[in-house]
N, C-alpha and C positions, 0 to 999 in steps of 0.2 A: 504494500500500500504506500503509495507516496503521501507526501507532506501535504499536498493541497487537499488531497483526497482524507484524509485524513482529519483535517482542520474542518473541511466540508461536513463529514460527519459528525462528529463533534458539538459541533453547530448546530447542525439538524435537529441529534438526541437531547442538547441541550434546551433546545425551543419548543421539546415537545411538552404537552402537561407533564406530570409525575405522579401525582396522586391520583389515581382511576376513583377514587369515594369521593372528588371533586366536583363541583358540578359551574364555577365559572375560574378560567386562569386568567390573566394580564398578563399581556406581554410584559419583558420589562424594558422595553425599548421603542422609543415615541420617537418620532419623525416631526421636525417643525418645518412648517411652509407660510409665510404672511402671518406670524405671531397666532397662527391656530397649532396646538398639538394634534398628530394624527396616533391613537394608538389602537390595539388592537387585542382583543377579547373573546379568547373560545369558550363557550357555554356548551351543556348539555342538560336538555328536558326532555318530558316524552313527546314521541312523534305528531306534530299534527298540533299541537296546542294551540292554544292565540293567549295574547294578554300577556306575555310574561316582558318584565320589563328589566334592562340594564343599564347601569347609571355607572359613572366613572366619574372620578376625583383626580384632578391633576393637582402636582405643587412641586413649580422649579424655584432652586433657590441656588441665587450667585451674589455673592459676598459683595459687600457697601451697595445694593440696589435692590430696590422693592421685588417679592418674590410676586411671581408669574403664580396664579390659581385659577382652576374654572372646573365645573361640571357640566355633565349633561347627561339628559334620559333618553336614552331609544328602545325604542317602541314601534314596532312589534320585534321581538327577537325571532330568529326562526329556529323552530323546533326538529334537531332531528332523529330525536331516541336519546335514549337514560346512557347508550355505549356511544352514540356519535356524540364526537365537537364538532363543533359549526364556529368559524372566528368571523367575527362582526366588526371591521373595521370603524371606529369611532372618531369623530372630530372632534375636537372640544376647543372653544372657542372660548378666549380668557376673559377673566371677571374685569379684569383694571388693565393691571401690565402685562403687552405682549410675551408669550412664552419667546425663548432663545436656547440655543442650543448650549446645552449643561452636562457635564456628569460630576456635580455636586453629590456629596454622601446624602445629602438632606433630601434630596428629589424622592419625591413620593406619588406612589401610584394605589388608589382603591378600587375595585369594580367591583358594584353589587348586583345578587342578581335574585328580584323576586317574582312569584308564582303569580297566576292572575288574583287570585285576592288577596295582592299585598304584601305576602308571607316576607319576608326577608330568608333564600333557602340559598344563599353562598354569599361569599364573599373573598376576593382574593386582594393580600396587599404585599405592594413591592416596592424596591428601592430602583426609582426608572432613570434610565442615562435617556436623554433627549439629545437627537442628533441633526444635523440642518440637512434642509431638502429644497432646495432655493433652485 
């Protein structure tokens, strides 16, 4: 196995979820284009549902300058079984200050993900490096 092929894999297995009793991951790597964060979130429900809803929490933080924060809900998630991930690319558009591209320790990432009545049934939270896409 060569080196790139290697590094490739690596990558791959590392990006995949890990916990199968999970039911939403977060990437930990957001893409910035025009001060929106783009990130991305695999969920799994059962097949066929409507209503379930998934919300992400951004927060970049670069030393002497106001941190970059935003949410957002999307809605409809699409459902495709209790064993399939489905990754749901998300935008999220910042509250005040344009997100930039960081990999501060402090960068935080939450995706929550509830059932159609509400339920709060996952939630994944990580330390996200934000990278420019310009």
């Amino acid at each position: 196995m060569t080196f790139v092929t290697a590094l490739l894999l690596a990558g791959f297995l590392g990006a995949m979820p890990v916990a199968q009793t999970d039911v939403v991951w977060l990437h930990d790597d957001s893409y910035v284009s025009a001060g929106q964060a783009n990130a991305y979130v695999d969920v799994r429900c059962p097949k066929g549902q409507k209503g379930w809803k998934l919300t992400v929490h951004l927060t970049e933080v670069k030393p002497d300058q106001p941190s970059a924060t935003g949410s957002v809900t999307n809605s409809p998630v699409t459902c495709d079984g209790d064993t399939q991930w489905r990754q749901h690319p998300i935008t999220v558009r910042p509250d005040t200050t344009p997100f930039f591209a960081s990999h501060n320790e402090q960068n935080a990432g939450v995706a929550e993900l509830r059932d159609p009545n509400g339920n709060l049934v996952g939630t994944s939270t990580r330390r996200m490096t934000f990278y420019a896409w310009d």
